[in-house]
C-alpha positions in Angstrom: 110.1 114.7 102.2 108.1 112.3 100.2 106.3 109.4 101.5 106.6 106.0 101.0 104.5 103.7 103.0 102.0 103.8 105.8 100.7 100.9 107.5 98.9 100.4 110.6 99.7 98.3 113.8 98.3 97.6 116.7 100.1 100.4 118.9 99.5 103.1 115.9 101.0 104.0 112.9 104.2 103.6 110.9 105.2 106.1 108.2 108.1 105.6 105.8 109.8 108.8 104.0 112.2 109.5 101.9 114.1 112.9 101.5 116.2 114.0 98.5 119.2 116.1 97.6 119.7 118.2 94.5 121.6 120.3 93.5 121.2 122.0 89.9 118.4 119.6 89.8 120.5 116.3 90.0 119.8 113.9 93.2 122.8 113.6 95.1 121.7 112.1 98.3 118.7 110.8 99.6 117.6 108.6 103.4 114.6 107.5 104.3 113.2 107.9 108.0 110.6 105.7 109.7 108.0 107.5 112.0 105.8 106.2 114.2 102.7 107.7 116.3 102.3 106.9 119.9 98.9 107.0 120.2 98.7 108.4 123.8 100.1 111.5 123.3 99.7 111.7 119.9 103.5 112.5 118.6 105.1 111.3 116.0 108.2 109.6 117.5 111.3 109.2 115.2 112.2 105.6 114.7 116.0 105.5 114.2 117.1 108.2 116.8 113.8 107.7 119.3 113.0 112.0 119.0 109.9 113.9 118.5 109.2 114.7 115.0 110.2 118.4 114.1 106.8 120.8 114.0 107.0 120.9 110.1 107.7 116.7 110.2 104.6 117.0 112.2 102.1 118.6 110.2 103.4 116.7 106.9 103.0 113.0 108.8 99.6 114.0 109.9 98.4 115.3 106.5 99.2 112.5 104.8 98.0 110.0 107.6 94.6 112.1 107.4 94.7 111.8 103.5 95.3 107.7 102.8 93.7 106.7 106.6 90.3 105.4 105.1 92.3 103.1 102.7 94.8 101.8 105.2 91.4 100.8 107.5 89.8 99.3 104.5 92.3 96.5 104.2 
């Protein structure tokens, strides 16, 4: 999973990811997904199929929230 955008609204945060799929190396199929984090409980909510982000979805979406959050306040 690779990330694509963050930005901030007033209920939280959106991220935008993309995955690949390669085989020997060559992409054969890649989605994006859209998360977005309810700030009360502090999940990470699926946009498209309105589920909890997986434990290892999780831990990616809050690293890279953690990482680019002083930026995204900044503007």
């Amino acid at each position: 999973m690779n990330l694509v955008n963050i930005s901030k609204e007033d209920s939280g945060y959106k991220i935008k990811s993309i995955k690949y799929i390669k085989i020997f190396g060559t992409t054969v199929y890649s989605y994006d997904k859209m998360f977005r984090l309810e700030t009360e409980s502090g999940t990470w909510i699926n946009q498209a199929t309105q589920k909890r982000a997986t434990e290892a979805e999780s831990i990616k979406l809050n690293k890279w929230l953690k990482d680019h959050r002083k930026f995204i306040e900044k503007a």
